[in-house]
TIFI-996651 format. One record per residue: x, y, z of N, C-alpha, C in turn; residue in one letter. Coordinates in pm, whole numbers, padded with zeros to 5 digits, always signed. Layout:
N
XYZXYZXYZA ...
***
This chain:
179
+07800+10299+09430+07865+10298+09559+08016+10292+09536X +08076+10374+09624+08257+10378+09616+08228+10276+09738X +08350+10170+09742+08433+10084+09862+08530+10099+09858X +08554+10144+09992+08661+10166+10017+08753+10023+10113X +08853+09993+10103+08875+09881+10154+09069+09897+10190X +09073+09826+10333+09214+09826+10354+09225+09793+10508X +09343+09782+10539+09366+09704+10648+09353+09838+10779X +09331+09800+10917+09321+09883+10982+09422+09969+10982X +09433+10149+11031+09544+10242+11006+09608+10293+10857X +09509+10231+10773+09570+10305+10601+09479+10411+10612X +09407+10496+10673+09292+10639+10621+09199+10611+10573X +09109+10452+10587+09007+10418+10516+08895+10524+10560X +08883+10571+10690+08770+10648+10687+08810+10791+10659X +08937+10834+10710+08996+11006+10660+08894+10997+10555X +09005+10873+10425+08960+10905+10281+08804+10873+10262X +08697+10838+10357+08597+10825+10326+08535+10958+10340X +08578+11046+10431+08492+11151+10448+08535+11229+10364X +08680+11232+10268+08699+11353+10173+08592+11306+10087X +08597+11154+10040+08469+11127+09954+08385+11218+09924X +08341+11184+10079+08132+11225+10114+08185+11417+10067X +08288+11468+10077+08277+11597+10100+08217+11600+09918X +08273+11530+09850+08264+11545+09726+08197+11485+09660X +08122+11414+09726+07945+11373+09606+07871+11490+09698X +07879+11551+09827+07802+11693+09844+07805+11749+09708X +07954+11803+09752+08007+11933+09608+07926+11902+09496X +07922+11742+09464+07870+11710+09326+07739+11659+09298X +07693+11617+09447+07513+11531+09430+07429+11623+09535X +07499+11688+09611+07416+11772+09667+07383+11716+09834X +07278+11718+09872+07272+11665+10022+07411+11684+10165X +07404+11598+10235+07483+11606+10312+07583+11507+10342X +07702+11491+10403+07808+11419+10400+07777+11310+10473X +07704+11302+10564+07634+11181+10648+07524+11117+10546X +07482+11158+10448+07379+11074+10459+07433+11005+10313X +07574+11022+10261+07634+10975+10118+07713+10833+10197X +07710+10857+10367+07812+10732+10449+07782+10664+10452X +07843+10507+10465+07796+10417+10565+07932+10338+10627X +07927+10251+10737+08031+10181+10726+07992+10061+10776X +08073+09926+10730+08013+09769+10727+08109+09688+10902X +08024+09688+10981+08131+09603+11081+08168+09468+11000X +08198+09369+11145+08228+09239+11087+08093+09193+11099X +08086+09060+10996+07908+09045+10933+07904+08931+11068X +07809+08892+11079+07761+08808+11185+07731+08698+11140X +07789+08589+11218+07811+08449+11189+07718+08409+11048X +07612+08423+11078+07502+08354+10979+07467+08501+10893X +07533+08556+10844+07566+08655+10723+07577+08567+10599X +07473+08567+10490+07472+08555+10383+07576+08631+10274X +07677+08605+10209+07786+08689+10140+07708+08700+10054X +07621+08662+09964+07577+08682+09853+07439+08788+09883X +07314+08786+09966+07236+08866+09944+07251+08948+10039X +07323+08932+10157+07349+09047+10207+07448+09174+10178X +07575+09124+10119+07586+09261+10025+07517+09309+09918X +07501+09211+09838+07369+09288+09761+07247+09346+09787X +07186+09322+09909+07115+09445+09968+07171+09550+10021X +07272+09545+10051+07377+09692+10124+07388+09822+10000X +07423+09705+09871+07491+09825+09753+07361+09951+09761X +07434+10067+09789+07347+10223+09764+07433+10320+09751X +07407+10436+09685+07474+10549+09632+07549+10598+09716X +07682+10624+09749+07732+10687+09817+07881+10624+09824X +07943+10636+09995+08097+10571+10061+08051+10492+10126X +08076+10355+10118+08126+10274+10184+08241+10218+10239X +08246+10262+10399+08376+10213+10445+08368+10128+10511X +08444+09993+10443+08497+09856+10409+08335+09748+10411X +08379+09660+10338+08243+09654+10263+08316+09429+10225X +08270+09421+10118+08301+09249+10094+08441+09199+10085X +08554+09283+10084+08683+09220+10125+08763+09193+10217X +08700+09313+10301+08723+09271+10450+08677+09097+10523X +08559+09094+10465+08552+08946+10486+08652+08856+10430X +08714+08845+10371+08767+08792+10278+08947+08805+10353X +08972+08926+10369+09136+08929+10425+09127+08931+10570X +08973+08947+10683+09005+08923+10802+08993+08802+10827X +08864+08756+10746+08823+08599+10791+08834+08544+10758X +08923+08495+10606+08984+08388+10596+09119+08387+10655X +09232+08482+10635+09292+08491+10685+09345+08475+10830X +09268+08527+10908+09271+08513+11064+09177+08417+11151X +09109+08343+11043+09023+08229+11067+08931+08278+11185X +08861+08418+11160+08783+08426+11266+08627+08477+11178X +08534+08435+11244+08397+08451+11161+08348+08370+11035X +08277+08417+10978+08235+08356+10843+08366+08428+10770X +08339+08345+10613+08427+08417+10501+08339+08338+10392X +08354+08397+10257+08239+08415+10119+08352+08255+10039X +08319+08191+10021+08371+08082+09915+08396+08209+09802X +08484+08153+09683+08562+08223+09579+08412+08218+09459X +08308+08136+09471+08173+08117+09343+08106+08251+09428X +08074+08246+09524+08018+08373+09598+08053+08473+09583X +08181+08508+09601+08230+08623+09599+08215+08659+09464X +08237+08576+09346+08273+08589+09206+08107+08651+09130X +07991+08544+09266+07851+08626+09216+07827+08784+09257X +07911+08801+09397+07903+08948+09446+07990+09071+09339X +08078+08988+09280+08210+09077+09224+08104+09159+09074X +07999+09008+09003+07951+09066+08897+07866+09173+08944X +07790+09149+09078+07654+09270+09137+07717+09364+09110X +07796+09408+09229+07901+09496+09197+07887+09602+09092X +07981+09492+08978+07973+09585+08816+07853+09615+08811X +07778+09502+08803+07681+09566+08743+07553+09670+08766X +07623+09730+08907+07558+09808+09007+07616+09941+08995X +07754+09921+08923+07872+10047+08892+07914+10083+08975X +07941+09957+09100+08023+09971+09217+08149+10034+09161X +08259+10093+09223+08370+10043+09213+08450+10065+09397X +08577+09964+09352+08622+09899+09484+08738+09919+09457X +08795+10032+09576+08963+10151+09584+08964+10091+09755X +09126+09979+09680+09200+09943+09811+09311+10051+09859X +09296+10049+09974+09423+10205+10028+09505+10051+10101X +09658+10060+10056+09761+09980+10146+09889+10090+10132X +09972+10025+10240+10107+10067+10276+10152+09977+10271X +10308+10048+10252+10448+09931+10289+10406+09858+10434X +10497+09766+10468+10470+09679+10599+10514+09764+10664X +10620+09811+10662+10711+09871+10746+10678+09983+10789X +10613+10101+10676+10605+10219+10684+10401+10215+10803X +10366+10091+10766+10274+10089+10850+10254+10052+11039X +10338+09939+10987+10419+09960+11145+10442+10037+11224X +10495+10165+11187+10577+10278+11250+10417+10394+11273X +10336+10383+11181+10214+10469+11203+10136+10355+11327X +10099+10243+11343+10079+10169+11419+10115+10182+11565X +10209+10164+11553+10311+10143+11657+10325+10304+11731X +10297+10408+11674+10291+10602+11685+10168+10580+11766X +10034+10491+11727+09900+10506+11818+09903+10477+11952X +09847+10584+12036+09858+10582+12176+09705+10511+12205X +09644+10448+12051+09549+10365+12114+09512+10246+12054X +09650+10222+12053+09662+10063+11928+09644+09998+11992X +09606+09943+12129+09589+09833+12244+09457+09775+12253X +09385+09921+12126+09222+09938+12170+09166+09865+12030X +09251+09864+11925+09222+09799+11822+09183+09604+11850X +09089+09573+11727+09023+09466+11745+09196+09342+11763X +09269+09375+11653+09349+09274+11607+09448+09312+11671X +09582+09215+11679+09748+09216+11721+09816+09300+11587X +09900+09412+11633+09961+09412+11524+10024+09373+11418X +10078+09233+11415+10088+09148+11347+10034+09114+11216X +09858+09041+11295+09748+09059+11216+09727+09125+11098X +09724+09269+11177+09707+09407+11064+09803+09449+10950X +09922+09397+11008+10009+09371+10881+09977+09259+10775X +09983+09163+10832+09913+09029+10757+09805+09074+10628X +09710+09134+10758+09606+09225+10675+09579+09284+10566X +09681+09372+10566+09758+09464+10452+09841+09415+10356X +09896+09287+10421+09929+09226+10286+09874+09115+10204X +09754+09079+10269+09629+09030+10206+09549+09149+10088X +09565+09243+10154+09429+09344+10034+09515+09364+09953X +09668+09420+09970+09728+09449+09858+09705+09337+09800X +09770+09198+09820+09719+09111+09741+09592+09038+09680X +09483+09088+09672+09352+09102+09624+09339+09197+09513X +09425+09359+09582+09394+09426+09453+09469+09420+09409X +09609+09327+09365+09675+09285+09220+09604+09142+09165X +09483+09107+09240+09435+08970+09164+09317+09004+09093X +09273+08868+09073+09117+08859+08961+09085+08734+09044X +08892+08713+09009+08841+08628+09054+08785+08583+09000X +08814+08471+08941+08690+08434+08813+08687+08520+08722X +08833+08593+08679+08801+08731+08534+08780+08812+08589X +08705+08866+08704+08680+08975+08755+08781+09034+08853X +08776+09172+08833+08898+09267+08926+08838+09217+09040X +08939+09204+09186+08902+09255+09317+08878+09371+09333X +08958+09481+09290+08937+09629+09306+09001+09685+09182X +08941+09849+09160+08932+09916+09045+09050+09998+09040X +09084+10005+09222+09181+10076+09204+09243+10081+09316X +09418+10115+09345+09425+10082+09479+09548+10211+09484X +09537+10289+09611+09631+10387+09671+09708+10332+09773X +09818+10343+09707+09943+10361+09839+09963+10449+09907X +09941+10434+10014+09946+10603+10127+10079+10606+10199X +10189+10486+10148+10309+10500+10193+10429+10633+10153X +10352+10685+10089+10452+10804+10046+10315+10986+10088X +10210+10930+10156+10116+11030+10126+09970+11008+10152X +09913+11078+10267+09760+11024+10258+09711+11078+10109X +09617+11014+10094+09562+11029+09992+09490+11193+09979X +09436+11266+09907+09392+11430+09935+09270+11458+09838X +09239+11544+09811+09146+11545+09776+09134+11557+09588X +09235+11554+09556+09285+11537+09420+09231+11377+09392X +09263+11304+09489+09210+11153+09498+09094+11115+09482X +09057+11177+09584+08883+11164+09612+08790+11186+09491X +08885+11312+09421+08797+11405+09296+08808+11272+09219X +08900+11246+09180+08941+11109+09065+08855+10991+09070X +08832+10957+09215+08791+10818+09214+08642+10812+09226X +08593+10984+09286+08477+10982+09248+08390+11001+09109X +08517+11032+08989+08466+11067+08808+08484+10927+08796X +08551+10855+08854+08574+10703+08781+08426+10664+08827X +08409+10671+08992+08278+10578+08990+08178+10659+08887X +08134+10776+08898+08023+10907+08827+08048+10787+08634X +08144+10776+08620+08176+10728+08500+08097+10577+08470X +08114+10466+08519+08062+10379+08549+07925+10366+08617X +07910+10418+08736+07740+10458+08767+07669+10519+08624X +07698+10643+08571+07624+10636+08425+07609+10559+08321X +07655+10455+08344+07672+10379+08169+07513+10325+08187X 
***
């Protein structure tokens, strides 16, 4: 499974569907059925076996860090203790997850934000979503217990991401899923 992960307005789903276009090209089937995407988990959401029943072949858009930068952060819902997460981080590997954070500058996200004629309709305050974004970036420069948060992370402040991306991050996972 690719995760994709990032604060609302970085292209988490754009870049999910160049994905799916490209385990077609490369696994065959159809672009819907390589998708999925994770809401917010519900109060009595288990972090530990309920993502580990989720992990399956394909895109996942936003997946176990979102818990982690909405709900601890914004103190709303459940959120995974750091031993939990650290048991989800090994599934993960050892499932040949890998986990590609998309962030922007604050600023440069703002201005795409702030451009939506339907940012009123979004869950969070803009604020928040900055906050947000500078929570995941800060996840994917950390470790948890030794383990990466993420494998890999795009800045879309200079550039959505294209399909040169997609190709890449889908040989990295193809790379790791085979071992």
């Amino acid at each position: 499974m690719i995760i994709i992960e990032g604060a609302d307005g970085v292209g988490k789903t754009t870049f999910c569907r160049k994905l799916c276009d490209v385990f077609v090209a490369q696994m065959g089937s159809t672009a819907a059925g390589w998708y999925s995407h994770m809401s917010r988990p519900a109060e009595n959401f288990d972090h530990v076996t309920g993502y580990m029943r989720a992990v399956r072949a394909g895109v996942q858009d936003r997946f176990h860090l979102g818990s982690i930068a909405y709900g601890k952060l914004l103190g709303s819902g459940t959120y995974p203790t750091p031993r939990k997460m650290a048991i989800v981080q090994r599934y993960l590997e050892w499932q040949g997850c890998c986990v590609v954070v998309l962030r922007a500058e604050r600023d440069w996200l703002k201005r795409e934000l702030l451009a939506r004629p339907d940012l009123d309709k979004e869950m969070y305050q803009l604020d928040q979503i900055l906050d947000v974004n500078d929570a995941f970036t800060a996840l994917a420069n950390s470790h948890n217990r030794g383990n990466s948060w993420a494998h890999s992370m795009i800045d879309v402040t200079d550039g959505w991401p294209g399909e040169e991306d997609a190709t890449r991050i889908f040989n990295v996972w193809k790379a790791r899923w085979q071992r």
